[in-house]
PDB file with SEQRES, HELIX, SHEET and CRYST1 records, atoms N, CA, C and O in Angstrom:
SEQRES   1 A   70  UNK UNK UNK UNK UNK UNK UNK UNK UNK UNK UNK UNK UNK          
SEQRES   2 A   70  UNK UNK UNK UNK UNK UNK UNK UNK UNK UNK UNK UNK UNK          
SEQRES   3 A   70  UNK UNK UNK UNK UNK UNK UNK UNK UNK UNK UNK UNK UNK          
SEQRES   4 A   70  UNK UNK UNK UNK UNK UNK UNK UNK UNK UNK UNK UNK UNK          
SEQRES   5 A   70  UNK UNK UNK UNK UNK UNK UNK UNK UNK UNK UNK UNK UNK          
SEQRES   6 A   70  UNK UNK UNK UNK UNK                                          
HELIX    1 AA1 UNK A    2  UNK A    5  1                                   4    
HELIX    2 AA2 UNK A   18  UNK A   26  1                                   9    
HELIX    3 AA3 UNK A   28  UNK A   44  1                                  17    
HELIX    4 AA4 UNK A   54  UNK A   69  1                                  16    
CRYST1    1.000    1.000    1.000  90.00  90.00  90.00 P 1           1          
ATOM      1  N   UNK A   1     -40.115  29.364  53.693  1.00  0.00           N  
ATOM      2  CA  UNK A   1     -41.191  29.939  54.468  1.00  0.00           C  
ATOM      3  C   UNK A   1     -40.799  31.321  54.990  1.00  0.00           C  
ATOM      4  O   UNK A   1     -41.457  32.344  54.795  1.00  0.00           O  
ATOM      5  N   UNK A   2     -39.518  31.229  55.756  1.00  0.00           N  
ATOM      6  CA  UNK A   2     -39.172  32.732  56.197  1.00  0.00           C  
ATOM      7  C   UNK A   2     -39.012  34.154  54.856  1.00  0.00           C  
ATOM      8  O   UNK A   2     -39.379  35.299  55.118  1.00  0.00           O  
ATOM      9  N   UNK A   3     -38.594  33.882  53.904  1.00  0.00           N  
ATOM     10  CA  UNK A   3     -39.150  34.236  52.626  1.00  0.00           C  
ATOM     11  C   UNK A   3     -39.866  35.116  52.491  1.00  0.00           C  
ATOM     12  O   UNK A   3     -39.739  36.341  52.508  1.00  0.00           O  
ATOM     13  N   UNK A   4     -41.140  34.034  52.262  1.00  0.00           N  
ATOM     14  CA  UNK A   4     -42.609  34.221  51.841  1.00  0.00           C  
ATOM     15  C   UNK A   4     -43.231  34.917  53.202  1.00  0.00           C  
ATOM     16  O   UNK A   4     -44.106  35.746  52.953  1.00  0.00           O  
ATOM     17  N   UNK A   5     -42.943  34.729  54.537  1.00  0.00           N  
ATOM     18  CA  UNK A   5     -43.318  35.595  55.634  1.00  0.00           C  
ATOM     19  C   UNK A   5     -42.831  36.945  55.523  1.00  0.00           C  
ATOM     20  O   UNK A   5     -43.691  37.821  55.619  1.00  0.00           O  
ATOM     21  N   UNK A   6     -41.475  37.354  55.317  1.00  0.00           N  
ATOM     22  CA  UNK A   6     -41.166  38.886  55.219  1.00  0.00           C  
ATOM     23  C   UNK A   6     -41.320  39.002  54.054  1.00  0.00           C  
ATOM     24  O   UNK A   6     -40.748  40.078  53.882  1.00  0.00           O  
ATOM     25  N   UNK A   7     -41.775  38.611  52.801  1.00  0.00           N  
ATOM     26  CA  UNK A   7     -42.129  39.105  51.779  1.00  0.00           C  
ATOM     27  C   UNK A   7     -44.131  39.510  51.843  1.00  0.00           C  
ATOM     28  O   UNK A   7     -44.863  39.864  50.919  1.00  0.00           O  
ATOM     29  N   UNK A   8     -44.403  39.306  53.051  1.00  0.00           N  
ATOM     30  CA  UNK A   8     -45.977  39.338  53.178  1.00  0.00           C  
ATOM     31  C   UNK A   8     -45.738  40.227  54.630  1.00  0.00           C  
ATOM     32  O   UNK A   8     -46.746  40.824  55.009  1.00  0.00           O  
ATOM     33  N   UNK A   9     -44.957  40.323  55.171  1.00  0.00           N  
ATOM     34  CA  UNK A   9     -44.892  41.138  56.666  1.00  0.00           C  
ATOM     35  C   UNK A   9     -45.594  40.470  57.374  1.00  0.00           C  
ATOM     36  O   UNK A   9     -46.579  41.014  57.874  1.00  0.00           O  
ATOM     37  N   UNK A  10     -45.274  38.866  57.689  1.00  0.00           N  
ATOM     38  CA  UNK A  10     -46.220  38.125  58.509  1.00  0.00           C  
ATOM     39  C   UNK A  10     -45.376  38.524  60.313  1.00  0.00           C  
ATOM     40  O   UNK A  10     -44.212  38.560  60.711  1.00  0.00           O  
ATOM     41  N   UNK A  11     -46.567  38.725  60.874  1.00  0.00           N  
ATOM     42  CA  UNK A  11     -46.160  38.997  62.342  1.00  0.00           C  
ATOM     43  C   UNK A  11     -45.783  37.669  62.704  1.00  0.00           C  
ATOM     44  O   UNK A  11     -46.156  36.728  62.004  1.00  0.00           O  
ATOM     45  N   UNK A  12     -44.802  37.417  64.132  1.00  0.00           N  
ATOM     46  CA  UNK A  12     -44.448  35.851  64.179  1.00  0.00           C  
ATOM     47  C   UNK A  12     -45.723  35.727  64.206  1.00  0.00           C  
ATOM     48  O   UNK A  12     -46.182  35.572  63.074  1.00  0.00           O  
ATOM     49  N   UNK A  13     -46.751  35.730  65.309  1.00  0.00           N  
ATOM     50  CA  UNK A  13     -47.993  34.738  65.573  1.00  0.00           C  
ATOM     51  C   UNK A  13     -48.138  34.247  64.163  1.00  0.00           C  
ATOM     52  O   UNK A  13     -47.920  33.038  64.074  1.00  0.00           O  
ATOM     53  N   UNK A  14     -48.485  34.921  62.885  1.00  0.00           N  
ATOM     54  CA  UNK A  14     -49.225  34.294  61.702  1.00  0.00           C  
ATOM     55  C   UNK A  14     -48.173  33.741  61.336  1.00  0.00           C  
ATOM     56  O   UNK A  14     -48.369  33.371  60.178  1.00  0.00           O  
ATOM     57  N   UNK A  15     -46.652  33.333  61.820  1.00  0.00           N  
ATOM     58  CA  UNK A  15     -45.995  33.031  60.912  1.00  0.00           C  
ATOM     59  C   UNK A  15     -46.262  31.093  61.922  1.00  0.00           C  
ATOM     60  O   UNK A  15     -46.556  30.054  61.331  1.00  0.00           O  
ATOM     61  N   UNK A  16     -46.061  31.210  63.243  1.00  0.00           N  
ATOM     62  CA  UNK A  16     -46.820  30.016  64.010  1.00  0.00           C  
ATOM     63  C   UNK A  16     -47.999  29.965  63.782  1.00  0.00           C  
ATOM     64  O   UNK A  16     -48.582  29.125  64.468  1.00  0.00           O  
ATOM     65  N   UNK A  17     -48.504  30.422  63.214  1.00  0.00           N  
ATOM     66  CA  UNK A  17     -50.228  29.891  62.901  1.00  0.00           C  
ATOM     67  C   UNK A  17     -50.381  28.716  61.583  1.00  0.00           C  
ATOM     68  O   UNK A  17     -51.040  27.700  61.365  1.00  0.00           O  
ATOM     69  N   UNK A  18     -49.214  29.644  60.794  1.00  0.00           N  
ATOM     70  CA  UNK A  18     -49.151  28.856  59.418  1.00  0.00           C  
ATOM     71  C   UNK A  18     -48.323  27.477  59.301  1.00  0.00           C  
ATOM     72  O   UNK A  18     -48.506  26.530  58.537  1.00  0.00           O  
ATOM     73  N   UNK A  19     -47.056  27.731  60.613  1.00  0.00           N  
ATOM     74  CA  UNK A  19     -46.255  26.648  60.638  1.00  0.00           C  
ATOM     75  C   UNK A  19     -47.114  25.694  61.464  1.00  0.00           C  
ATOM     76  O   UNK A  19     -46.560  24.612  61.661  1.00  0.00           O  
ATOM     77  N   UNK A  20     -48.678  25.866  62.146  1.00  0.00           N  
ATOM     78  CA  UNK A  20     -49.502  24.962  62.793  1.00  0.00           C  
ATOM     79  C   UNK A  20     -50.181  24.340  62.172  1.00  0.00           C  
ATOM     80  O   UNK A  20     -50.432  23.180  62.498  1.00  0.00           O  
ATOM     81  N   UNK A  21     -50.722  24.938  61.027  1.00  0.00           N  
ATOM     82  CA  UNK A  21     -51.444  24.591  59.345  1.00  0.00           C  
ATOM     83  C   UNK A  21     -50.938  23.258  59.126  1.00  0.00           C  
ATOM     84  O   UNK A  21     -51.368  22.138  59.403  1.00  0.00           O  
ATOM     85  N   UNK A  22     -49.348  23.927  58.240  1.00  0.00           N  
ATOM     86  CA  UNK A  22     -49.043  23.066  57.626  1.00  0.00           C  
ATOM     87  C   UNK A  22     -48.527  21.954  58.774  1.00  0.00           C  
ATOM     88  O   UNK A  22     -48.069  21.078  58.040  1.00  0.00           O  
ATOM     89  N   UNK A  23     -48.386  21.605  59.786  1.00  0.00           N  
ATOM     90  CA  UNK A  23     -47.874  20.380  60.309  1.00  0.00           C  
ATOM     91  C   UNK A  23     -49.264  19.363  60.428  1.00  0.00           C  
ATOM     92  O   UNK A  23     -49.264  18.147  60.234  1.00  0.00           O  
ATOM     93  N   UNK A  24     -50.503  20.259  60.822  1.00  0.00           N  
ATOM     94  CA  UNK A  24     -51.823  19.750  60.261  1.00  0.00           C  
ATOM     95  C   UNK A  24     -52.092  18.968  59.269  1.00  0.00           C  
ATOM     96  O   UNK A  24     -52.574  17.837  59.329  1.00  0.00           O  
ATOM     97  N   UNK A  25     -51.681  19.760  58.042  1.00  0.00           N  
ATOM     98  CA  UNK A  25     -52.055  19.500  57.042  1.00  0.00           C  
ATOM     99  C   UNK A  25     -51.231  18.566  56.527  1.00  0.00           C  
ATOM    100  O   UNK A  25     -51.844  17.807  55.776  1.00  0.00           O  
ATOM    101  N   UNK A  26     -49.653  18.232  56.673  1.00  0.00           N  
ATOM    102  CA  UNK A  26     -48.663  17.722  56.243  1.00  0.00           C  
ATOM    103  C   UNK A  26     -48.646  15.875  55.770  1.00  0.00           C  
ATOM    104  O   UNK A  26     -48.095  15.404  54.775  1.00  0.00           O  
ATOM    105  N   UNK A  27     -49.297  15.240  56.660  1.00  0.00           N  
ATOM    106  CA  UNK A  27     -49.884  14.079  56.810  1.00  0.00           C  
ATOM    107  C   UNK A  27     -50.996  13.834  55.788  1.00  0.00           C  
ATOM    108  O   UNK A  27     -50.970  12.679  55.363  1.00  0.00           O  
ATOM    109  N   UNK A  28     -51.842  14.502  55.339  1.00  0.00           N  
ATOM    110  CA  UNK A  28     -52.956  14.772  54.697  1.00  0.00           C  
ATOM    111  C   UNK A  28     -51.796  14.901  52.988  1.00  0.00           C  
ATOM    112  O   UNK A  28     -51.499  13.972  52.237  1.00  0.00           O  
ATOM    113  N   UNK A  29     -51.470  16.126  52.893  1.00  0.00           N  
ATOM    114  CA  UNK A  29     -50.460  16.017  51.961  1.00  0.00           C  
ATOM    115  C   UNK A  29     -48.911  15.143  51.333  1.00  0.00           C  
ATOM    116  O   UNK A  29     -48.183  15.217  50.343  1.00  0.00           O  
ATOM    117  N   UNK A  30     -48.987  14.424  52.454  1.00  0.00           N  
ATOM    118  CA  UNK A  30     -47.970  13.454  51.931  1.00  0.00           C  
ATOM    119  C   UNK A  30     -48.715  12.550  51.293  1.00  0.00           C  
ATOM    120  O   UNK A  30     -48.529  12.421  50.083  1.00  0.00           O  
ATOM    121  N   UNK A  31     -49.782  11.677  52.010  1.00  0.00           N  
ATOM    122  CA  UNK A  31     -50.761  10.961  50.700  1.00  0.00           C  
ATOM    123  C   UNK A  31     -50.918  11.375  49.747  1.00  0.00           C  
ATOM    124  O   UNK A  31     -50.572  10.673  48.796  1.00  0.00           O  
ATOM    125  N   UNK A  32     -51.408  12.480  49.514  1.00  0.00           N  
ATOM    126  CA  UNK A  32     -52.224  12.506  48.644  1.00  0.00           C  
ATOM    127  C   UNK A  32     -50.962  12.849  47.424  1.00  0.00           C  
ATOM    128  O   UNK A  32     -51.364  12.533  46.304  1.00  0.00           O  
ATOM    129  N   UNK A  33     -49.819  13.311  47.425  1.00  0.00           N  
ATOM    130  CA  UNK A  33     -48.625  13.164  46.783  1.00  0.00           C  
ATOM    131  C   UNK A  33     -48.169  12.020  46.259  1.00  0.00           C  
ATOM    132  O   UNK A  33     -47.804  11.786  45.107  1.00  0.00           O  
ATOM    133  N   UNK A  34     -48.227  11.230  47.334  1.00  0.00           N  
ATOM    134  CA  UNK A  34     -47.778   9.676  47.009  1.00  0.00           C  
ATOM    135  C   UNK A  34     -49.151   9.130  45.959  1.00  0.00           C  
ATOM    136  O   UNK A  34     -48.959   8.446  44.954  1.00  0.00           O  
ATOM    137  N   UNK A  35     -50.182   9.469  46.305  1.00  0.00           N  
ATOM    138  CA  UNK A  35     -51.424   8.888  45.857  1.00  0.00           C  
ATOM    139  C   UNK A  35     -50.917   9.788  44.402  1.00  0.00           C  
ATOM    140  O   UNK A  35     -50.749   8.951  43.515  1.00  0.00           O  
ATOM    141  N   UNK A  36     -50.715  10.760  44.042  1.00  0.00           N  
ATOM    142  CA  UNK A  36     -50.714  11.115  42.640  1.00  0.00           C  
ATOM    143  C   UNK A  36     -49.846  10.711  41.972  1.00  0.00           C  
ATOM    144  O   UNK A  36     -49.899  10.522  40.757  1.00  0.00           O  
ATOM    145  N   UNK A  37     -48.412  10.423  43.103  1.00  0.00           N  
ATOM    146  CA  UNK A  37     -46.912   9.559  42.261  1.00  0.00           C  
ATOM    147  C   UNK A  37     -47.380   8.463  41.795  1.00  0.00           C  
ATOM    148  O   UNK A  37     -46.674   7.978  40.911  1.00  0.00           O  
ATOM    149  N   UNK A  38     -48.291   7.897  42.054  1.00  0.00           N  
ATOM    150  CA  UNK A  38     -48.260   6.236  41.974  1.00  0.00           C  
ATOM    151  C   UNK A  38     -49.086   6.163  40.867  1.00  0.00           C  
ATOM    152  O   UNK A  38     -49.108   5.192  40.110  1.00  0.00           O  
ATOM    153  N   UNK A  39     -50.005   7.506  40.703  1.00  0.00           N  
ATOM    154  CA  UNK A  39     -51.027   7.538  39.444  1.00  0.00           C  
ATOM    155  C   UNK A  39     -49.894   8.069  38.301  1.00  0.00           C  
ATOM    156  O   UNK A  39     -49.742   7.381  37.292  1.00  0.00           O  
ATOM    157  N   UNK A  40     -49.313   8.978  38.431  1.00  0.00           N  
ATOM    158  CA  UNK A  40     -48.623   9.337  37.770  1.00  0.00           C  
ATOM    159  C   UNK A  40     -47.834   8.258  36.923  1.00  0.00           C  
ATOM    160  O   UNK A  40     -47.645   8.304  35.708  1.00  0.00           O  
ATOM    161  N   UNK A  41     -47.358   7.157  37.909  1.00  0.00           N  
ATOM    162  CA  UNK A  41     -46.244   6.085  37.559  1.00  0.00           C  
ATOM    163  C   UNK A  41     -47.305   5.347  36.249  1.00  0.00           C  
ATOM    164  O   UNK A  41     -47.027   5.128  35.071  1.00  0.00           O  
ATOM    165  N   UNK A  42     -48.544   5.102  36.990  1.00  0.00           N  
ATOM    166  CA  UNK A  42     -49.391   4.119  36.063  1.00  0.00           C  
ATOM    167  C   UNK A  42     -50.099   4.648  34.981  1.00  0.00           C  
ATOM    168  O   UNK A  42     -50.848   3.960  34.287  1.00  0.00           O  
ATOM    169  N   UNK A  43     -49.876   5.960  34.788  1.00  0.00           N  
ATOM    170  CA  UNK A  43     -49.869   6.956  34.012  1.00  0.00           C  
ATOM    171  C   UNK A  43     -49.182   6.803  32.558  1.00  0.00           C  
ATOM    172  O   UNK A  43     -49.898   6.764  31.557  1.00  0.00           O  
ATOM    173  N   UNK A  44     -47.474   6.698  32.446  1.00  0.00           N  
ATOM    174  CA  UNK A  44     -46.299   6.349  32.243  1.00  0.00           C  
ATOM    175  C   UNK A  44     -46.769   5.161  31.783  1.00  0.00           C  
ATOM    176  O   UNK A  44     -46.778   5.213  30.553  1.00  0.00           O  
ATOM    177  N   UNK A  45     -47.304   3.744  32.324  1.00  0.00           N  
ATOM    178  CA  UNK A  45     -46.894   2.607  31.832  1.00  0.00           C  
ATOM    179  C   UNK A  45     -48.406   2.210  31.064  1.00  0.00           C  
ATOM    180  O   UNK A  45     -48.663   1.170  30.458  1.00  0.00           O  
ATOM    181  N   UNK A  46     -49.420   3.546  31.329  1.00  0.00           N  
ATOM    182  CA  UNK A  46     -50.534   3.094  29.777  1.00  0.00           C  
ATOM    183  C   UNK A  46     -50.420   3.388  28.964  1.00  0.00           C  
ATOM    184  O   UNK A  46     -51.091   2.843  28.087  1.00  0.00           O  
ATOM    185  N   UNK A  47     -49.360   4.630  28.534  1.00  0.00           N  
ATOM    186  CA  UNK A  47     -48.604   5.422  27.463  1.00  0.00           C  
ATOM    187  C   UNK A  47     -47.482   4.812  26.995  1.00  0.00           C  
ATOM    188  O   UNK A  47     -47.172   4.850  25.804  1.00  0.00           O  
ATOM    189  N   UNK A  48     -46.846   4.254  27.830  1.00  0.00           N  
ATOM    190  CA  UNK A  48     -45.274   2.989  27.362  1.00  0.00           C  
ATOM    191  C   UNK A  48     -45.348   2.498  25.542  1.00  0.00           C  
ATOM    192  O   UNK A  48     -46.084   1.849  24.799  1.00  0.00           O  
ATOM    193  N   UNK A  49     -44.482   3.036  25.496  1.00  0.00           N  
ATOM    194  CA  UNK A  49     -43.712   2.365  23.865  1.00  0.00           C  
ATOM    195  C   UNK A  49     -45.085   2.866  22.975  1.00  0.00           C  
ATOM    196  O   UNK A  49     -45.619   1.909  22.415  1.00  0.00           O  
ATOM    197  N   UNK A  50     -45.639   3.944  22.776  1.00  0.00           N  
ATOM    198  CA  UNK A  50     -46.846   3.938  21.717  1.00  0.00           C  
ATOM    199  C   UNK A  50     -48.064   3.021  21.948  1.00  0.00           C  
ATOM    200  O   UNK A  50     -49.006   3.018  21.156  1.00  0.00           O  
ATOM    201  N   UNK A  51     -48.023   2.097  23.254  1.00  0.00           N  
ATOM    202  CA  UNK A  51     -48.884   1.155  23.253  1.00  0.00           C  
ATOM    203  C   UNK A  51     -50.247   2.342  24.549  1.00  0.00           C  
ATOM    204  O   UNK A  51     -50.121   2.706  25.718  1.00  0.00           O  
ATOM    205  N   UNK A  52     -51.072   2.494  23.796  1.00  0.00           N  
ATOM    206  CA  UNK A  52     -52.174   3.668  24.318  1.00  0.00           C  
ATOM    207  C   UNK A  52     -53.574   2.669  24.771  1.00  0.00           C  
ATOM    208  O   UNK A  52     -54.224   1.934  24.029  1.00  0.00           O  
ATOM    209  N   UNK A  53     -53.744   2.899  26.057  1.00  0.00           N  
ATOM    210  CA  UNK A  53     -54.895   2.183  26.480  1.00  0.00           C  
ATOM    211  C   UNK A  53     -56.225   3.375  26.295  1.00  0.00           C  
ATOM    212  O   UNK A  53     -56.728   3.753  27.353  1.00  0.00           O  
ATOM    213  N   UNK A  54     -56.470   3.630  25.723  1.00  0.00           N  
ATOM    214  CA  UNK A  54     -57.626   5.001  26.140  1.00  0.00           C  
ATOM    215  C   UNK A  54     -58.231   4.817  27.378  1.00  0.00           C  
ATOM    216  O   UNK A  54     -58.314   5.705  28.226  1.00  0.00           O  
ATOM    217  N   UNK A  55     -58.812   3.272  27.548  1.00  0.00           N  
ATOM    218  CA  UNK A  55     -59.745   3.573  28.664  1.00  0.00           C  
ATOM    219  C   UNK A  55     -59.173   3.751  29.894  1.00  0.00           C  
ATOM    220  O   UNK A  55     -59.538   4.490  30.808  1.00  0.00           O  
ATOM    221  N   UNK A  56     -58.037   2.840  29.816  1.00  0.00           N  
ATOM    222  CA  UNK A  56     -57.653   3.060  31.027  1.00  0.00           C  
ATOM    223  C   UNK A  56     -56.512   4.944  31.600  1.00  0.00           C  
ATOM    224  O   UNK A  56     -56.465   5.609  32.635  1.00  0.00           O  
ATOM    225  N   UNK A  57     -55.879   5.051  30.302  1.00  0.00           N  
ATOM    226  CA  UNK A  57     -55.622   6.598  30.374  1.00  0.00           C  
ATOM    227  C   UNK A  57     -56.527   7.363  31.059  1.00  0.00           C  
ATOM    228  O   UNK A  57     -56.100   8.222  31.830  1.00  0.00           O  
ATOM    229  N   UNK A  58     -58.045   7.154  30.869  1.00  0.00           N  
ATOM    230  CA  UNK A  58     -58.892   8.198  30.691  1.00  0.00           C  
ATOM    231  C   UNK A  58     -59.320   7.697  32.332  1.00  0.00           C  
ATOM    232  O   UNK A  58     -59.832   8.583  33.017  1.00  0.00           O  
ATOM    233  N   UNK A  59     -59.170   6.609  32.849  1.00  0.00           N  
ATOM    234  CA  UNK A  59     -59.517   6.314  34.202  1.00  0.00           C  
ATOM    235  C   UNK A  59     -58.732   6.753  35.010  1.00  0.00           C  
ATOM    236  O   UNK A  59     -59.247   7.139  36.059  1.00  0.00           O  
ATOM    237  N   UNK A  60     -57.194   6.883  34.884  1.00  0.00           N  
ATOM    238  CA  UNK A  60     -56.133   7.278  35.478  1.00  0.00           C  
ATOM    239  C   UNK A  60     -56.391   8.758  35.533  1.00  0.00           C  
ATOM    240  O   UNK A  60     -56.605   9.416  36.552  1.00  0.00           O  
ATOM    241  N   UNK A  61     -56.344   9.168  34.351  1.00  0.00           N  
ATOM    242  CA  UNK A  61     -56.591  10.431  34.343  1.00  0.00           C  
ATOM    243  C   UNK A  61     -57.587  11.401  35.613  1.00  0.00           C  
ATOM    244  O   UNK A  61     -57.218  12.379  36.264  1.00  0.00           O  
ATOM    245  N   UNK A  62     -58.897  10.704  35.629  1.00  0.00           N  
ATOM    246  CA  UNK A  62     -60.352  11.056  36.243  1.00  0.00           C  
ATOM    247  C   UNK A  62     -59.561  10.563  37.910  1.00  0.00           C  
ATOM    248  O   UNK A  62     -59.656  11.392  38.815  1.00  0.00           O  
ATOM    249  N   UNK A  63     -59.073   9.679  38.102  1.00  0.00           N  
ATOM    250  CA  UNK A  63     -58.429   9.424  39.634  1.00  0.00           C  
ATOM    251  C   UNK A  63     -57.356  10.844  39.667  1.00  0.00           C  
ATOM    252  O   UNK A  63     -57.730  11.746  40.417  1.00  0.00           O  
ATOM    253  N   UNK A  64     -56.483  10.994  39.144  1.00  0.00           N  
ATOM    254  CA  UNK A  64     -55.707  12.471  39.295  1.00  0.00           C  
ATOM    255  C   UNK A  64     -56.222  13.435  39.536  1.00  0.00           C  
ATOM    256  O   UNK A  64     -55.776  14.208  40.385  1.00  0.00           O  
ATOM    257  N   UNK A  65     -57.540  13.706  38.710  1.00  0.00           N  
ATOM    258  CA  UNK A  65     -57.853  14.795  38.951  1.00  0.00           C  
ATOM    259  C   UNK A  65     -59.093  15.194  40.469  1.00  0.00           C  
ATOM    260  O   UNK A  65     -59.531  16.278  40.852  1.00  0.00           O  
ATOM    261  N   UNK A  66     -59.300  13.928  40.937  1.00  0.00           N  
ATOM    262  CA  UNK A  66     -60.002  13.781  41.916  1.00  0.00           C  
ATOM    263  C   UNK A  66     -59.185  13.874  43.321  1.00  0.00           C  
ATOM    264  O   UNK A  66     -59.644  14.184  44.420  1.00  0.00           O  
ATOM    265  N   UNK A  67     -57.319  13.381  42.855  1.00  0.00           N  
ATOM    266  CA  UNK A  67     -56.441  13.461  43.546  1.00  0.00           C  
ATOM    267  C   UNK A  67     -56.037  15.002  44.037  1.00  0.00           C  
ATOM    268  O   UNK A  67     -55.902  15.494  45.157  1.00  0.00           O  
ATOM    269  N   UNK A  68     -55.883  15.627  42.466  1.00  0.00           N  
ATOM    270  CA  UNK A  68     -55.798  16.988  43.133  1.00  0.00           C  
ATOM    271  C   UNK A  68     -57.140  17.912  43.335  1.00  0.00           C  
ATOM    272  O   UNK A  68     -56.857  19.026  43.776  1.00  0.00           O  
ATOM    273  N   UNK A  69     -58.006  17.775  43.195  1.00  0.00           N  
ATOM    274  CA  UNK A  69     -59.679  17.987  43.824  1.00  0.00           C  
ATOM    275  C   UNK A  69     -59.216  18.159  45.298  1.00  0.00           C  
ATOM    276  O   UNK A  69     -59.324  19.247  45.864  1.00  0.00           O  
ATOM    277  N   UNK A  70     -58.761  17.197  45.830  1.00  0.00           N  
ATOM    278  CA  UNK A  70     -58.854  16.527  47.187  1.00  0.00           C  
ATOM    279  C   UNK A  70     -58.066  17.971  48.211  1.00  0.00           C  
ATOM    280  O   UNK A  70     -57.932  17.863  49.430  1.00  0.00           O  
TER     281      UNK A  70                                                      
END                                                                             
């Protein structure tokens, strides 16, 4: 973060504004991480050994992308 602040010339206030964001937001983003690991995982096991579910790929799939929508 300190970084990306003097690489943007963030004054402190915006640099506490952003560290207020993300502690906001942080809770919100840990789900929805976990919510994509877990799609991800079941992801992995409709693809396992050549054995291809389409429908369900294609359901997993449509939940991910609603995951990162979110």
């Amino acid at each position: 973060m300190r970084l990306v602040a003097h690489e943007l010339n963030l004054s402190k206030e915006q640099e506490q504004q952003i560290h207020s964001m993300w502690q906001t937001e942080r809770p919100t983003l840990t789900g929805l991480l976990q919510e994509f690991s877990a799609e991800s995982k079941e992801m992995d096991q409709a693809t396992a050994r050549g054995n291809l579910d389409e429908g369900k790929v294609q359901e997993i799939a449509a939940r991910q992308g609603e995951t990162l929508a979110s």
